[in-house]
N, C-alpha and C positions, 0 to 999 in steps of 0.2 A: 228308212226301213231299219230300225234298233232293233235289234232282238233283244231281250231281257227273259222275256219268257219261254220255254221250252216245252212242247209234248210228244211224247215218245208213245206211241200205238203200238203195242206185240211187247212180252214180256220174257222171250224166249232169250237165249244167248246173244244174237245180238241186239236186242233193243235193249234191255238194263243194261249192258254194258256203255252204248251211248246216252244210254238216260246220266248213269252214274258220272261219265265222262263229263257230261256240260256241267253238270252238280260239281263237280272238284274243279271247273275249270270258272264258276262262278255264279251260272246262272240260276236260276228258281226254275226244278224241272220236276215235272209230273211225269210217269211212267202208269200202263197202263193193260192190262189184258181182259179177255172174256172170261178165263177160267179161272176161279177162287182160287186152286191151288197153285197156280203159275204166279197171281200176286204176292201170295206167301212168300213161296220159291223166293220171289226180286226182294223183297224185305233182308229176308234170311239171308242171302248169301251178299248184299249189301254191306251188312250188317259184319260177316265174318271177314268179308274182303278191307274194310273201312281197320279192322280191327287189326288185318293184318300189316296193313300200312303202318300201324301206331308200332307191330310186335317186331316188324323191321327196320324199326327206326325214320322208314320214307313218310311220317305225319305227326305231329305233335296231338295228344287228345284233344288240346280246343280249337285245330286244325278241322278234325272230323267231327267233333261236336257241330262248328260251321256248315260242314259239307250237312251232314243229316238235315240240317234244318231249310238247307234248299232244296232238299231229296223228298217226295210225296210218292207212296205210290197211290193211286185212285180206284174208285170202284168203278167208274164207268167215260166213255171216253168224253160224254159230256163236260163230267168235270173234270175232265183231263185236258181238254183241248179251249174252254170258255176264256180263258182271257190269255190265251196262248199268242205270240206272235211267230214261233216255230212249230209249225207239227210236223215230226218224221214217223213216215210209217213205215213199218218192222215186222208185221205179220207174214205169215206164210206165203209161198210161192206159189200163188194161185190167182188167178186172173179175178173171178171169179166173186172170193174172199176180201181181194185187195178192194176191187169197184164200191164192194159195200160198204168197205171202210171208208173210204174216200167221199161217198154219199153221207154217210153218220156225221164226218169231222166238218166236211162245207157247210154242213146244216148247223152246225155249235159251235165251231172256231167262228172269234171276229173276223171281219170284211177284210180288215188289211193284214190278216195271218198269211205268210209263208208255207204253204202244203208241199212237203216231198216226202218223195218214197226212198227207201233202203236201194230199192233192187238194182240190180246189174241186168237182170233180163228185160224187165218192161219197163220202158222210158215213159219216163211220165207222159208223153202224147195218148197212150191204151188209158189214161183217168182224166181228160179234158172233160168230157162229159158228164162228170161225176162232179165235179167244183164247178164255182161259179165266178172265176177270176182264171184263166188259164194263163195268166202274165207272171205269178204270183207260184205258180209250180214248174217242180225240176227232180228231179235225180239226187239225191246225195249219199252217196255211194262210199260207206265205212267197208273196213277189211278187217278179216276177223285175225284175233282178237280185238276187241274196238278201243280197249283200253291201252292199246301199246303199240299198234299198226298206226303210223305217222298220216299218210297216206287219206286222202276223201276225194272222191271224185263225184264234180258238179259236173251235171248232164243238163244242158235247155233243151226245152222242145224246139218249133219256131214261134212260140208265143210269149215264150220266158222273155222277159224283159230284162235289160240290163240292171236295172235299181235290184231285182231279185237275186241276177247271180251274183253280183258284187256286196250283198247284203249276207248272203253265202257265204264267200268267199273272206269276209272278215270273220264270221261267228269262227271260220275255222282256225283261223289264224289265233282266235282267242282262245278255241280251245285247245292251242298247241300243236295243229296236224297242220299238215302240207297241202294245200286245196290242189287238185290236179281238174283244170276247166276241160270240159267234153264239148267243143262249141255247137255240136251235130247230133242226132243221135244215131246209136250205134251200138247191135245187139253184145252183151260183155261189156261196154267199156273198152278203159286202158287195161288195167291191171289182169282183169279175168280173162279179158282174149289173149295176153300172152300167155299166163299162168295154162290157160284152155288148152295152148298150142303144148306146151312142154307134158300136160298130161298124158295129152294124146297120145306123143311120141310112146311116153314112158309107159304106157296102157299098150299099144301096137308091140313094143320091145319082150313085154313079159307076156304078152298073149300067144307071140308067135316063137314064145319060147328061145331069145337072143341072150336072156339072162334075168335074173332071181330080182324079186324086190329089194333086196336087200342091196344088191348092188347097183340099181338104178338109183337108189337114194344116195349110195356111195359116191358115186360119180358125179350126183348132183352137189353134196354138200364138199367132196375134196378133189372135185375138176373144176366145177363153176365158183368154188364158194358161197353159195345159199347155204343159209343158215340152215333147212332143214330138205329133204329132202322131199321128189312129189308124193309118195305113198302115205311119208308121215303126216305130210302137211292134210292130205284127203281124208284120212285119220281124223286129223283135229278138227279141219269143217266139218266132216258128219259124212257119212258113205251115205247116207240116207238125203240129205242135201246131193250130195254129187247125182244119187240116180234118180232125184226129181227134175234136174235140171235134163239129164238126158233122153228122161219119158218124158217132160214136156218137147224135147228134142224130136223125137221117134213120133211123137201124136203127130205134130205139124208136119213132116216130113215125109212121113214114111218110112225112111229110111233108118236102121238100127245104127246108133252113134257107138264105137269105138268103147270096150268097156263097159256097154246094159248090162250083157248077161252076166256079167263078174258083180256088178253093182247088185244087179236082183237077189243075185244068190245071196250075198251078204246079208241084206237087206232081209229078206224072207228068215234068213239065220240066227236075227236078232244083233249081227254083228254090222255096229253103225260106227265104229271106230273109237274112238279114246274114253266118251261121255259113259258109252255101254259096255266099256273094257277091253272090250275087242274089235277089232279091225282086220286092216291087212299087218298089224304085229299085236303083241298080247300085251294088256295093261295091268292085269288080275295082281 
């Protein structure tokens, strides 16, 4: 199971950023979305990020002239995924969206292509039914930023075969990150169930009024040493990200998760954290 080939489905923040990643780390990758201007978007800011590498000395120009020429983006996932022997998908967090994609790319990817998804919420077992090799899909679980978070966690169903996640488990290695194996699955993951738990708290602390964002983040970055703190970091995932996860939370359950009403209001606000300027601190 070589990987050579790479396809990235969703073209939002994180899928270019893994698209781009396997592209500098070697491989021939296609990136790919449904909306004309999200292709743009991955072009453009390819384009400027590649450029910045050069203005800070971390690329030689015929360094990124290499990378661009592994780098595609596509019109359609057809040709994004036909002689693909990786496709990660990256599209939004919807059950719903994802199944369809997962139908499109089994129908176009070759037979012995590797199918996984981004997500931390739905383990590849919710898109067995949608492919037609369930040995052959898994989880691979980037942290955002994708281009600088070490970190990937492979998640098997019980049908992931060993030759799959071990085929995994090198492509990351080649792309420089730290493969973190899930041998079970398991809603979050590693990383997002503990990061989940510290939200919580830190969401419970300033709701019930113990103290200011300002210094929940304080305390996280110069009691724990994390590099940033939970507000800023929820900030930089997207508040619109955080309260999808908690409304698909609230659908399933019932019950209001810690944080909705904070997230809504933002959200209805226009304020989705760093991308739209504003957050829980100001970016303007």
């Amino acid at each position: 199971m070589e990987i050579r080939k790479v396809a990235v489905i969703g073209g939002g923040t994180m899928g270019r950023q893994i698209a781009l990643n396997a592209a500098i780390s070697g491989y021939d990758t296609k990136v790919t979305d449904t909306i004309p201007a999200v292709r743009e978007n991955v072009k453009k800011w390819a384009d400027e990020y590649l450029a910045g590498r050069i203005a800070k000395g971390r690329m030689t120009a015929e360094q990124v002239e290499e990378i661009k020429a592994r780098f595609a983006v596509a019109e359609t996932t057809q040709e994004a995924v036909k002689d693909a022997d990786l496709v990660i998908e990256a599209v939004i967090e919807r059950e719903d969206i994802k199944k369809e994609v997962f139908r499109e790319i089994s129908r176009f990817a070759p037979e012995g292509a590797i199918l996984t998804t981004n997500s931390s919420r739905m383990p590849s077992s919710t898109f067995i039914d949608c492919v037609k090799d369930p040995s052959r899909l898994a989880n691979t679980h980037y942290n955002n930023p994708a281009l600088v978070m070490k970190v990937v966690e492979i998640e098997q169903n019980e049908k992931t075969s060993e030759e799959t996640v071990q085929a995994l488990v090198d492509f990351c290695v080649k792309n420089k990150k730290t493969p973190v194996r899930v041998r079970k699955e398991i809603d979050g993951l590693v990383v997002s169930r503990i990061l989940h738990a510290i939200n919580e708290e830190a969401l419970f602390l300033v709701e019930n009024g113990y103290c200011s964002i300002e210094d929940v983040d304080k305390a996280c970055t110069e009691g724990l040493n994390h590099p940033m703190g939970p507000y800023r970091l929820m900030d930089l995932t997207g508040i619109d990200l955080n309260f999808d996860i908690r409304r698909n939370e609230y659908e399933r359950t019932g019950k209001k998760p810690t944080g909705y009403d904070l997230f809504k209001k933002y959200v209805d606000e226009g304020r989705l954290g760093k991308k739209s300027g504003k957050g829980f601190y100001d970016y303007t």
